[in-house]
C-alpha positions as a Markdown table, in Angstrom:
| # | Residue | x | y | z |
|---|---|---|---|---|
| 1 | Unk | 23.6 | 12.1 | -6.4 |
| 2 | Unk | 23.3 | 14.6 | -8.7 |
| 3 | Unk | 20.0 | 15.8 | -9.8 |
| 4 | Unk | 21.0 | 17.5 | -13.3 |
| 5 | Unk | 22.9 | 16.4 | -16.7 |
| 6 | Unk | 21.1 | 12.9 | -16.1 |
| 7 | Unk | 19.7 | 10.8 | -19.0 |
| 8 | Unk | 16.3 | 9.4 | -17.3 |
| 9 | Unk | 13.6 | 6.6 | -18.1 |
| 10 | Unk | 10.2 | 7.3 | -16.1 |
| 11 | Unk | 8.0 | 4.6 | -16.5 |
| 12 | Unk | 4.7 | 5.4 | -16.8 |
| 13 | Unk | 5.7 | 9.3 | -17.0 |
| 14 | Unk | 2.0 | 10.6 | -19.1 |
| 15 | Unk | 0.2 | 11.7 | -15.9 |
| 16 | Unk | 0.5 | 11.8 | -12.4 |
| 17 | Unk | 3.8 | 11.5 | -10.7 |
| 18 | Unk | 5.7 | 10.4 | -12.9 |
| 19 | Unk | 4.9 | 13.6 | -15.8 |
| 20 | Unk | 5.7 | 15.9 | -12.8 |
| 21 | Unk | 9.1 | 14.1 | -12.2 |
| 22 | Unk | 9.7 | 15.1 | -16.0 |
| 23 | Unk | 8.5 | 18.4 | -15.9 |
| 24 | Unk | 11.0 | 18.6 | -12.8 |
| 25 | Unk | 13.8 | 16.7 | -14.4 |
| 26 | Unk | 13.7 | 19.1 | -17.6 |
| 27 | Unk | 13.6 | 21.9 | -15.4 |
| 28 | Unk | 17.6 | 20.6 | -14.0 |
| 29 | Unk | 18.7 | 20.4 | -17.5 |
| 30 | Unk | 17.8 | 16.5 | -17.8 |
| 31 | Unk | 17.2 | 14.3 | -21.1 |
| 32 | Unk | 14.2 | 12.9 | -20.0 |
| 33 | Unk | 12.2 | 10.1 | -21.7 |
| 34 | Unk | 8.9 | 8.8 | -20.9 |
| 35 | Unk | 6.9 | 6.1 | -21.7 |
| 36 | Unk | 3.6 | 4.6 | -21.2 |
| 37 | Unk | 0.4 | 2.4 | -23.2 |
| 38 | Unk | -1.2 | 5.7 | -23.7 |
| 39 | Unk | 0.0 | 7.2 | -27.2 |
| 40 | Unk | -2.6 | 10.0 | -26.7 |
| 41 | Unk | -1.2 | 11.2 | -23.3 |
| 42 | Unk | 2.3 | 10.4 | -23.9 |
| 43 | Unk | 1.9 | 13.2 | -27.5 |
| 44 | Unk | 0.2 | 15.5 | -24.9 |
| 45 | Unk | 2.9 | 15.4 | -22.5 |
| 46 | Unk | 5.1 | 15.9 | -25.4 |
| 47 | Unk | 3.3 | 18.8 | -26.3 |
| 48 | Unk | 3.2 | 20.8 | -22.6 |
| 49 | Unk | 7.4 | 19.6 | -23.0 |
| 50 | Unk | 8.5 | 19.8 | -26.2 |
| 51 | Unk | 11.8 | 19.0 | -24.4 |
| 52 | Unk | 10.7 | 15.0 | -24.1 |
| 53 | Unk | 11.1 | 12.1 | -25.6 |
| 54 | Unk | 8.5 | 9.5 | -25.6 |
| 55 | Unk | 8.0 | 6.5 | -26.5 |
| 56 | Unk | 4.5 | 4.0 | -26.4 |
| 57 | Unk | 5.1 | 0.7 | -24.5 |
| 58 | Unk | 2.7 | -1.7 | -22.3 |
| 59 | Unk | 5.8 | -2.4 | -19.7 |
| 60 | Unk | 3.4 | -5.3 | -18.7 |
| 61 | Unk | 4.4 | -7.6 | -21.3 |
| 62 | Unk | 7.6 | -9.0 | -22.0 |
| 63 | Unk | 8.6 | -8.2 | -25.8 |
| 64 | Unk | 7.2 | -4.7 | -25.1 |
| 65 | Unk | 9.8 | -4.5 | -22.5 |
| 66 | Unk | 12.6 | -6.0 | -24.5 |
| 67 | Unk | 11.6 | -3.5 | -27.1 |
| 68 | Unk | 12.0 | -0.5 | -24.6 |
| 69 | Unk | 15.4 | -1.6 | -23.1 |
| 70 | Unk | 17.0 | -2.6 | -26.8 |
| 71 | Unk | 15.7 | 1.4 | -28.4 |
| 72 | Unk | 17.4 | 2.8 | -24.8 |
| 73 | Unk | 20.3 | 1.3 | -25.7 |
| 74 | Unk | 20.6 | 2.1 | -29.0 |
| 75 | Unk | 19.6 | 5.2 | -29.1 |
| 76 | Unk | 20.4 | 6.9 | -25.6 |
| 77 | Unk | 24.0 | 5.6 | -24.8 |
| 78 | Unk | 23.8 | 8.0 | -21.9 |
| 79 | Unk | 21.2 | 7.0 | -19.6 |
| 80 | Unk | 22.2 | 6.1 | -16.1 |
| 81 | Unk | 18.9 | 6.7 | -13.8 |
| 82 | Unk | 15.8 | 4.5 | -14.0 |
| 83 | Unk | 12.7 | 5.3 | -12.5 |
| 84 | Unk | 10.0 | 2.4 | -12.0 |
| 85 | Unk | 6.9 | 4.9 | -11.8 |
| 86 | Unk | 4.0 | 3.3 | -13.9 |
| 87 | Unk | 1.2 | 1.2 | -11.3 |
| 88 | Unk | -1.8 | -0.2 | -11.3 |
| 89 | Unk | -4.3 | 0.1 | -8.7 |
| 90 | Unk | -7.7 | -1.7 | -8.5 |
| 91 | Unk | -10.0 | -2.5 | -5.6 |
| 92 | Unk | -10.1 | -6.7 | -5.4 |
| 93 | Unk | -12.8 | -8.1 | -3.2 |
| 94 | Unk | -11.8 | -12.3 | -2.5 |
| 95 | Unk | -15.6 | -12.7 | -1.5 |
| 96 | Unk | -16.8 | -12.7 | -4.8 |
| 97 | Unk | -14.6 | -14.8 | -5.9 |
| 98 | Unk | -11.9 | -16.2 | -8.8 |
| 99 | Unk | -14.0 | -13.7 | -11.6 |
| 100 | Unk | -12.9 | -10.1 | -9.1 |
| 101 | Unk | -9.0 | -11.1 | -10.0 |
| 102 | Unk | -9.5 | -11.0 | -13.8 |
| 103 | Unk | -7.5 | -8.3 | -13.7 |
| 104 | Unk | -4.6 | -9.1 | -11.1 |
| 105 | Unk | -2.2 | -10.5 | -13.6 |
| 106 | Unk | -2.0 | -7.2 | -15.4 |
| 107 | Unk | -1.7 | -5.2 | -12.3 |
| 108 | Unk | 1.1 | -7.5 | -11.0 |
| 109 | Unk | 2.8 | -7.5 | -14.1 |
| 110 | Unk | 3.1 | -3.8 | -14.1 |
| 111 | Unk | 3.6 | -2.9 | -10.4 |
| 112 | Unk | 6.2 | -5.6 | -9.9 |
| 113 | Unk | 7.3 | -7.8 | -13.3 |
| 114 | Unk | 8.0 | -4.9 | -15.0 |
| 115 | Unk | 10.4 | -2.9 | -12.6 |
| 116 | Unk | 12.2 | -6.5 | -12.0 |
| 117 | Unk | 12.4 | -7.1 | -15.4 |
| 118 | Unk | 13.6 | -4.0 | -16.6 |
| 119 | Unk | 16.1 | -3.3 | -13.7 |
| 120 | Unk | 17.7 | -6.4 | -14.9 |
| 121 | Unk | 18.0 | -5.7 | -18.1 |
| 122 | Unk | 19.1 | -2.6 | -17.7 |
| 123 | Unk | 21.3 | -2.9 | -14.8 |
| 124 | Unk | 24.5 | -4.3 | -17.5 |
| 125 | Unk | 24.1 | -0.9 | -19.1 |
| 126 | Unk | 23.9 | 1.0 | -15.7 |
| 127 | Unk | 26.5 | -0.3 | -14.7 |
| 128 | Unk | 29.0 | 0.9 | -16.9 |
| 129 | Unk | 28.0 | 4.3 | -16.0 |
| 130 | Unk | 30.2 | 6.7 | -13.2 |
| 131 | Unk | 26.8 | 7.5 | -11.4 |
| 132 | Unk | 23.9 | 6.1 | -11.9 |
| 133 | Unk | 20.1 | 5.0 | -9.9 |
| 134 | Unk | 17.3 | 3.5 | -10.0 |
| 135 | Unk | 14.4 | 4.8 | -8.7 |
| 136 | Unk | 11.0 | 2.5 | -7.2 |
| 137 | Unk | 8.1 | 4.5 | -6.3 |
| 138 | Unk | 6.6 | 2.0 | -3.8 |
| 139 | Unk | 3.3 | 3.4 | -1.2 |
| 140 | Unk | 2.9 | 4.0 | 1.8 |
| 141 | Unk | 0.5 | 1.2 | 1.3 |
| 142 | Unk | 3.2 | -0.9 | 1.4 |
| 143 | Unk | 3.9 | -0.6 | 5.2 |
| 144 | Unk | 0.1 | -0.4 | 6.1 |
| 145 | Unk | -2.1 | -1.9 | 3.5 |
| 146 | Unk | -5.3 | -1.2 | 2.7 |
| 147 | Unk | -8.1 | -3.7 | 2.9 |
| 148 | Unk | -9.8 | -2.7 | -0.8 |
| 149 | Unk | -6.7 | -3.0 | -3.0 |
| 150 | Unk | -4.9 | -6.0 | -1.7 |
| 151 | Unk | -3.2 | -6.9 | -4.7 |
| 152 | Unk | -1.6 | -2.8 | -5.0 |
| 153 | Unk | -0.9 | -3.4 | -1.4 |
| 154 | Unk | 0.8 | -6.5 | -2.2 |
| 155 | Unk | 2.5 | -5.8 | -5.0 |
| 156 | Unk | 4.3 | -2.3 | -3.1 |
| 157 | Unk | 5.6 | -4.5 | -0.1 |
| 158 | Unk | 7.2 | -6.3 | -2.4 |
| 159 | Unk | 8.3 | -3.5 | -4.0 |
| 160 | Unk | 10.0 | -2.9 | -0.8 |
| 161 | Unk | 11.5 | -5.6 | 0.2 |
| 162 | Unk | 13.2 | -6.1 | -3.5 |
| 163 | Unk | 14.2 | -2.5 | -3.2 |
| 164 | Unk | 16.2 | -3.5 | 0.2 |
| 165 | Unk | 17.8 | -6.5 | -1.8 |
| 166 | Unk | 18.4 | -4.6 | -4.5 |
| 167 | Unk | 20.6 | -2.0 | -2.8 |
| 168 | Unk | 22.6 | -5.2 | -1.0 |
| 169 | Unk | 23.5 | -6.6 | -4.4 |
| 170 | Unk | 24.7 | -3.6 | -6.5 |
| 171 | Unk | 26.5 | -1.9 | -3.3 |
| 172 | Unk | 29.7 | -2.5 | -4.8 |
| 173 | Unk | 28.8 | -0.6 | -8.2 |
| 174 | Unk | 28.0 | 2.5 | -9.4 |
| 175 | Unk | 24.3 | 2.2 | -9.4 |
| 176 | Unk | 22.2 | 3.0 | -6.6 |
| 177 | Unk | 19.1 | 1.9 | -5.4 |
| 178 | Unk | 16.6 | 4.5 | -4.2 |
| 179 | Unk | 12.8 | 4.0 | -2.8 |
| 180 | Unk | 10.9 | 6.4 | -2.3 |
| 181 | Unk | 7.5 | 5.8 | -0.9 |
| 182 | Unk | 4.5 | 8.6 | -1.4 |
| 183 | Unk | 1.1 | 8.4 | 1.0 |
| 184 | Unk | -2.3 | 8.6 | -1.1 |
| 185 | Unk | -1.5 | 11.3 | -4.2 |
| 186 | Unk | -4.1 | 13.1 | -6.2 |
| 187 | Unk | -3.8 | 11.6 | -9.0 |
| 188 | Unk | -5.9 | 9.0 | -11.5 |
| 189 | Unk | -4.4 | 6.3 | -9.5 |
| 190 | Unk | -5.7 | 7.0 | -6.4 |
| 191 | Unk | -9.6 | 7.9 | -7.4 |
| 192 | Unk | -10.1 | 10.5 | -4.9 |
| 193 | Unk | -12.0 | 13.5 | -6.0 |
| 194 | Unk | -10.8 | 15.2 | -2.9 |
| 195 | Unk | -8.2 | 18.3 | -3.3 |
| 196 | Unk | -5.1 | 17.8 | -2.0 |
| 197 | Unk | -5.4 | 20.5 | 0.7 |
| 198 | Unk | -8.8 | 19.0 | 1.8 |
| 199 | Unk | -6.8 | 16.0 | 3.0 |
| 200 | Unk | -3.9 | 16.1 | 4.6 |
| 201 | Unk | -3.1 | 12.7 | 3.9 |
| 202 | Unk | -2.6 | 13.3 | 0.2 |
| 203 | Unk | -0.1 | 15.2 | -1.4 |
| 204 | Unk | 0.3 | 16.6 | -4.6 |
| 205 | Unk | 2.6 | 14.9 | -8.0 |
| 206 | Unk | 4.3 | 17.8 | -7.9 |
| 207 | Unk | 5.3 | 17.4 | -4.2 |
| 208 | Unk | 5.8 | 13.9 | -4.1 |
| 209 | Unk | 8.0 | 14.9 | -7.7 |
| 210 | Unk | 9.6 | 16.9 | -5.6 |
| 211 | Unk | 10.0 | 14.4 | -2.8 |
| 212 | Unk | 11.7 | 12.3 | -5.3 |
| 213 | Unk | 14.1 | 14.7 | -6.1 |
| 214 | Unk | 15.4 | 15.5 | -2.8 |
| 215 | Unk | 15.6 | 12.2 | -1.7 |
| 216 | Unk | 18.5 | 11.7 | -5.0 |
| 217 | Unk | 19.8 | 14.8 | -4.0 |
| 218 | Unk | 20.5 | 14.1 | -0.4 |
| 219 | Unk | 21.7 | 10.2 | -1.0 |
| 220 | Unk | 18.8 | 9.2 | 1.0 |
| 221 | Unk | 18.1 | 5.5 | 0.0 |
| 222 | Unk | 14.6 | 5.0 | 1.2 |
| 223 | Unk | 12.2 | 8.1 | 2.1 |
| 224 | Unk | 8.8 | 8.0 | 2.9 |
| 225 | Unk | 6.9 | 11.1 | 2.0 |
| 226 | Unk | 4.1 | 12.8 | 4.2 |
| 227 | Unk | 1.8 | 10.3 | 5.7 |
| 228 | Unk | 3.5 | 7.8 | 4.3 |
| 229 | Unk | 6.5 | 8.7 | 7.0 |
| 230 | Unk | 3.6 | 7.8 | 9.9 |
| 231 | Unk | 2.7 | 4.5 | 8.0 |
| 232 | Unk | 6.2 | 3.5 | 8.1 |
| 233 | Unk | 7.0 | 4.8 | 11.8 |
| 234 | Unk | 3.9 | 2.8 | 13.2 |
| 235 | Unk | 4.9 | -0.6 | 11.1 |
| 236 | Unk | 8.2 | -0.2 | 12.7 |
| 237 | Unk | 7.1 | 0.2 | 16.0 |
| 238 | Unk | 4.4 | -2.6 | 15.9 |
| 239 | Unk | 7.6 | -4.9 | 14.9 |
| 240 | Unk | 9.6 | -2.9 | 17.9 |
| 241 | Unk | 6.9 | -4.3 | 20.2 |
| 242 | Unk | 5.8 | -7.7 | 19.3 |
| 243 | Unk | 9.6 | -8.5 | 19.2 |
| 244 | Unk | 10.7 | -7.2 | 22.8 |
């Protein structure tokens, strides 16, 4: 695929990840457009890339989302690659009870409504397009989970296992399906106050941005980055075993 003269949605694109993508994307000569709930971070991303456009949306809710996909469409005729960035992560603990998911709605609707809603929204106008992708940023979390944030964990298996049926159903069409999976990143998501190179189980936005980018470059449909690729190798060969 290529990785320049693409018209680009990243979800969730004011921090993290999915600003590095953008500062990537621009960098290949790429309309890129970001959006998030953040008005503040989306007009300083704006400002470090004057080359963006931005828009202010809660992807969580549904005439937010509708709102996104019908400006898209009306006023960038050429975009053709999707990327389903913008996540939630928050520890849950089921021991103390109903009151601890208060929040779990929202962080499903955003990890996993969202990119299902807007992929099918979307797709009709992808579709039309010579080349075009979309682009799930699952976890490594979702091959391994982690005890603390059950419902992020949940929410990026599923992202996986969509992201499989996904690429089954539009085979047959111009759109493909990537996934690209990152291990623990330093970013606000995660947390950590650790540096990246204290840890070599995290990598940087910028890598994983960079991750991202070879994996369209190469055609590789699913590519787990860093420790991520370990996560994935040791689910695999747990199913290897417990099936022979």
């Amino acid at each position: 695929m290529k990785t320049s003269g693409n018209t680009v949605l990243i979800t969730g694109g004011g921090s993290g990840i999915g600003l590095a993508l953008a500062e990537l994307m621009l960098a290949r000569d790429n309309h890129v457009i970001i959006c998030g709930r953040g008005r503040g971070r989306l007009q300083a991303a704006k400002r470090r890339l004057p080359g963006l456009d931005i828009r202010a949306c809660d992807i969580s809710k549904p005439r937010s989302r509708g709102a996104l996909v019908a400006w898209l469409t009306s006023h960038f005729k050429g975009l053709n690659i999707l990327v389903n960035n913008a996540g939630i992560q928050r520890p849950v603990d089921f021991l103390r009870g109903i009151h601890h998911l208060r929040d779990a709605d929202q962080e499903v609707a955003t990890n996993l409504t969202a990119p299902l809603h807007l992929s099918a929204l979307l797709i009709p106008h992808l579709r039309r397009k010579k080349e075009a992708a979309i682009v799930n940023i699952s976890s490594g979390l979702a091959f391994t989970p982690l005890a603390a944030v059950p419902v992020y964990c949940a929410t990026k298996a599923a992202i996986h296992s969509w992201s499989l049926c996904l690429r089954h159903q539009l085979r047959g069409t111009s759109v493909r399906v990537f996934e690209v999976a990152p291990p623990m990143v330093a970013t606000e998501l995660s947390g950590s106050r650790h540096r990246p190179e204290e840890d070599e189980d995290m990598m940087t936005a910028q890598a994983v941005a960079s991750g991202i980018l070879d994996a369209l470059k190469r055609n590789q449909y699913e590519a787990a980055l860093g420790a991520a690729a370990h996560l994935k190798a040791k689910r695999e060969a747990l199913f290897i075993l417990i099936n022979e």
